[in-house]
Steps between C-alpha positions, in 0.01 A plus 500: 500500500687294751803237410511199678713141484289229310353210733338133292171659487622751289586269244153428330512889442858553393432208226195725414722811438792276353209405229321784425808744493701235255213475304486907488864543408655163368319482168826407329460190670438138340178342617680203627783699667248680717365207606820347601563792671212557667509162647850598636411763667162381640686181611846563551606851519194663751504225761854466515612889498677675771480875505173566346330839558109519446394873432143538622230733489325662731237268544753256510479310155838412405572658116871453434796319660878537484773181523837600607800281503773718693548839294270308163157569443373122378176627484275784488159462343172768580143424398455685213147660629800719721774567234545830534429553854816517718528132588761372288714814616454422858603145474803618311577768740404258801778215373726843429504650881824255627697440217744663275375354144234351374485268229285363290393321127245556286392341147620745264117428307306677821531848422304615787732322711776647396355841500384434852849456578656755365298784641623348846842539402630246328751405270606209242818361624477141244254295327447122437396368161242287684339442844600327789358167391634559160187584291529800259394824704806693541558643798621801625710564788436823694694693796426738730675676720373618778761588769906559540591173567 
């Protein structure tokens, strides 16, 4: 398993994992929210993102990708053919190795999610009645500390 920043040909790939891991995870979500959504991220968010790390195996097929905004994890979405197997982890760990906390929220609906981050460590430190665009998937805010600041 090697980690590695993101490059445009990635993005086909990343949109592929995006989709199929949402798809996985989000079933709380409206039809026509996913779609907006998806068209976001496929449009907007990928091609536009700074700080993206691309976990790859070792054949070198890209299964899961991490977006970090200073010490905030925007994003961090594995194929769900590899939940399970270590690559969500290093991603988290790999965004972890320079920084005292890490941050990050997560709809309150994906229990996996949250699991997921808990087992790494962290903790709720607020919640928002609804997301960042204001639809109705609560979020959760999460903190982990890492390191004496």
């Amino acid at each position: 398993m090697l980690i590695r920043p993101s490059t445009p040909d990635d993005q086909p790939r990343l949109f592929e994992i995006w989709d199929t891991a949402v798809r996985a995870t989000h079933d709380f979500l409206a039809p026509r929210d996913l779609a907006t959504i998806a068209a976001m991220v496929r449009d907007e968010y990928l091609p536009t993102a700074k700080n993206l790390a691309v976990v790859v195996d070792h054949g070198g097929q890209a299964f899961g990708f991490l977006g970090l905004n200073g010490s905030h994890i925007d994003s961090l979405f594995v194929h769900p053919d590899r939940h399970g197997q270590g690559g969500g982890r290093a991603l988290v760990e790999w965004a972890a190795r320079s920084r005292a906390a890490l941050f990050v929220d997560v709809n309150e609906q994906n229990k996996g999610g949250r699991l997921f981050y808990e087992r790494l460590g962290f903790v709720e430190v607020g919640r928002s009645s609804r997301d960042h665009d204001g639809r109705p998937y609560p979020l959760l805010h999460l903190r982990r500390a890492l390191r004496a600041a």
